[in-house]
Phi, psi and omega in degrees: 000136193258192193297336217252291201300325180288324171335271161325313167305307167305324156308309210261339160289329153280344181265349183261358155277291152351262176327320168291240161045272173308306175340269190312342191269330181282316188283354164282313185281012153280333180291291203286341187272358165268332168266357200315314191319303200284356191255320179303147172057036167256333169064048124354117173274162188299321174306315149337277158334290150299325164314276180341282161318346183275294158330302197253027154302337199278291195291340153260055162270311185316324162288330216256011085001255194313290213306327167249025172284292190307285181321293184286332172276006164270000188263326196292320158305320171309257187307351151292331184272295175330333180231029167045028143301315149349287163325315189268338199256318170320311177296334217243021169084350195251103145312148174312307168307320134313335152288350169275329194316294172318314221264336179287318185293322175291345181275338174281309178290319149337318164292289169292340156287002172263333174294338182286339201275278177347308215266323202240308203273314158334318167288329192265259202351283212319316178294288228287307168295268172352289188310317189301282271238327199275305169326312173291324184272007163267326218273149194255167157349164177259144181305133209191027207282141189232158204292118179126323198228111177325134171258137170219025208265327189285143161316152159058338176243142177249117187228094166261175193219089202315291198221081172299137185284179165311331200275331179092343209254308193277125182241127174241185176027107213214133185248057174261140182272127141221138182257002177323300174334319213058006150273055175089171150310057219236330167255062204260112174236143181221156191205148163309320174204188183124160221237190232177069180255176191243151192279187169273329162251044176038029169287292198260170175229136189228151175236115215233125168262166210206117168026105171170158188230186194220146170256161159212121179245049187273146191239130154250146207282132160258138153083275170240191164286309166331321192267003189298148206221084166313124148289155174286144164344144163216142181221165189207135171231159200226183184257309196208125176222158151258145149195151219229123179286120177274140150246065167265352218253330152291029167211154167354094177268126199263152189231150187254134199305359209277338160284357159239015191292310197271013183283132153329295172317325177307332205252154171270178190306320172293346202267306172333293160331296178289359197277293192304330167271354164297316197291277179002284161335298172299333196262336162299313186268002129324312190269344176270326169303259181350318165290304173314261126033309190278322172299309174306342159299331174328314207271005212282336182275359156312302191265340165255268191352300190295127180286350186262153142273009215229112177276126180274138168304083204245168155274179181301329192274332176285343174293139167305085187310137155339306205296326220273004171253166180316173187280324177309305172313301183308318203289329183275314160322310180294337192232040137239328152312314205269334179283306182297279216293327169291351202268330191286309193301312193284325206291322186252015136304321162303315171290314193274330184289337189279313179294333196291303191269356180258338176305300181299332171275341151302322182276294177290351166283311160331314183292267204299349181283285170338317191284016188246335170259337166262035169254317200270347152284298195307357161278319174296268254295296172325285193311305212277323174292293124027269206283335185292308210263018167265001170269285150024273179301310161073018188251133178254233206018211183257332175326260178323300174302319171307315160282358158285296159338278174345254284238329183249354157268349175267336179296329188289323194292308182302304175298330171270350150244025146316273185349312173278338162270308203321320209278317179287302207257357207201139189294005179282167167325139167278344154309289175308329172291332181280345189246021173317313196281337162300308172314333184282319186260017087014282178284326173299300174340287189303336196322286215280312155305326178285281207319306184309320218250330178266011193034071178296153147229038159310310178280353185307128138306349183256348193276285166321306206271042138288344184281297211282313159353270188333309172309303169283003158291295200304288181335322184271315191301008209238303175305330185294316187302333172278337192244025180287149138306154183275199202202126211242000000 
């Protein structure tokens, strides 16, 4: 490798670490401001979390690839055109093309680890997210009792609480409701004090009372409804009682993954594959049962009516009418008619519900095969918009360029997920909608490397504000020419 190439590598691989970095932290903190509902006030652990986080850093690594692909090569040109390397190494025989040449093999090799990340490590996150986030999302509140105020978050109990001490543990004027019966407030026990710990493995919650008493109005029905036989109050006091609350439902619960394995998201490319020709498979012969099914239902006057097995080549005029048999007959014809069109009617509402739903799940295994090959062309893809207009522009830092980014991944972002209800909604091919966003930034690329590479000054900046200078010289000489005297 020679001095220029490593040179260059060396430029363009620290702002694409970097830049990967910011990257992954902005799409995350869009990943937690879309679950924050589902993560607050769970009392979660930091170990939890960092899982969590950890997953789903995995599974937007795939945006955040093209995204600092974009972002270090415009920062990298830039600040070569800013400190007039550009310039020098142009003097010195080396062309735009040739500078780009290291930096296009490095966008390649870039492209294909994210396709391998796409292809291997991403499907097991992915399963690895799901599971964490449905578990977070069963798991109830973090235990939260406030002074005052029914806690009703436990099943079956209403738990008010007068006053909690400073210690968090000793609890007074103490209320509890159980509705475990399902008949009302029927069951009450309140005691004056008493203290309020969590087990170490946070299953119970326990409670030890204190000089306090239990209502029990509970009714059991004997016999009939009517005949129903109420107990009388029973009431009871007590010095010291305990009772212990099950929370396993506030914690984590583990699920088997085997239920997000088969998710589109889940699978590489070989398993995708076979997911699609199995669909594929499954929606002809669904569709071929369905035909098979409605004709043979046709037949129903055939397999009753016909006194034979053996249907005769008659005309029309040796069939008997309808009219001309008894009423027994007609009646049983007519309500094996009504059976053959619901059972035909049952059979390809069934059949159409099945093709309907295996489609759609074809189109999204299609959907996710593909989307593993155009984030990893959109990296080459980035690098070629990137480096033309960071030679171009000639602005180094983070400024300009980030807003240039900004502006050509939200265009790319819109167009792919246009590309993607198409793939859903519309009779085109699910290729073309996923390879829709390439097709559009395909041609800005060539634009944009020929004017870079030929030193167009279509795109100079310097090229416009001389235009516009000029305009404005003009304006004023014109006014100055008016506002001379004429010389008579």
């Amino acid at each position: 490798m020679k001095i220029i190439d490593r040179y260059l590598c060396k430029n363009f691989l620290g702002p694409f670490v970097l830049t990967f970095f910011v990257a992954l932290f902005v799409l995350l903190m869009q990943f937690l401001w879309k679950w924050v509902d589902e993560l607050v006030g769970k009392g979660l652990e930091l170990g939890v979390l960092l899982k969590l986080l950890f997953y789903a850093s995995i599974t937007l690594s795939s945006m955040a690839f093209p995204l600092a692909v974009l972002l270090a090569s415009l920062m990298t040109f830039g600040n070569m055109g800013e400190r007039s390397e550009i310039v020098a190494l142009k003097s010195a025989g080396i062309s735009t093309r040739r500078m780009m040449m290291p930096l296009t093999v490095v966008s390649i090799l870039i492209g294909y680890v994210a396709f391998e990340v796409s292809n291997d490590v991403i499907p097991r996150a992915s399963v690895k997210l799901k599971m964490l986030l449905f578990d977070i999302q069963e798991q109830k509140p973090a235990l939260n009792i406030t002074e005052g105020v029914f806690y009703t978050d436990i099943d079956n109990y209403a738990i008010r609480v007068g006053k909690k001490m400073p210690d968090g543990v000793t609890i007074k004027d103490i209320l509890i409701y159980d509705h475990s019966k399902h008949q009302g407030n029927v069951n009450v026990t309140a005691a004056e004090r008493g203290t309020m710990v969590v087990t170490p493995d946070k299953h119970y919650l326990l409670f030890t009372l204190y000089n306090g008493s239990s209502w029990d109005e509970s009714s059991v029905t004997r016999g009939s409804y009517d005949s129903r036989n109420h107990y009388p109050l029973m009431r009871a006091t007590f010095d010291k009682q305990y009772k212990r609350f099950d929370m396993s439902d506030f914690s984590a619960q583990s699920v088997d993954a085997s239920f997000y394995e088969n998710h589109s998201t889940a699978l590489s490319i070989k398993q995708l594959n076979q997911q699609i020709d199995s669909a594929k498979f499954h929606i002809q012969s669904q569709n071929r049962n369905a035909a098979n099914v409605f004709f043979q239902c046709l037949y129903f006057y055939n397999l009753s009516v016909a006194p034979s097995d053996k249907i005769e080549q008659a005309s029309t005029d040796n069939i008997p009418r309808l009219e001309d048999r008894d009423e027994e007959f007609r009646a049983r014809v007519l309500q094996l008619a009504e059976n053959g069109v619901r059972n035909t009617t049952y059979a390809i509402n069934y059949n159409f519900q099945d093709v309907n739903y295996r489609t759609h799940q074809l189109w999204n295994y299609q959907i996710e095969f593909y989307r593993k090959f155009t984030l990893a062309v959109a990296c080459l893809l980035f690098f070629f918009i990137g480096a033309p207009l960071g030679s171009i522009i000639r602005k180094g830092g983070i400024g300009i360029p980030l807003v240039i980014t900004v502006v050509f991944f939200t265009f790319y972002f819109a167009i792919s997920i246009i590309g993607e209800k198409l793939s859903k909604s519309s009779p085109l091919p699910v290729w073309f909608g996923m390879w829709l966003s390439s097709f559009v930034l395909l041609p800005i690329c060539v634009f944009l490397t020929y004017h870079a590479t030929t030193d167009s000054s279509v795109l100079s900046p310097d090229t416009y504000s001389k235009f516009f200078e000029n305009i404005k010289h003009l304006k004023i000489f014109k006014k100055r020419h008016e506002d001379s005297p004429t010389v008579s």
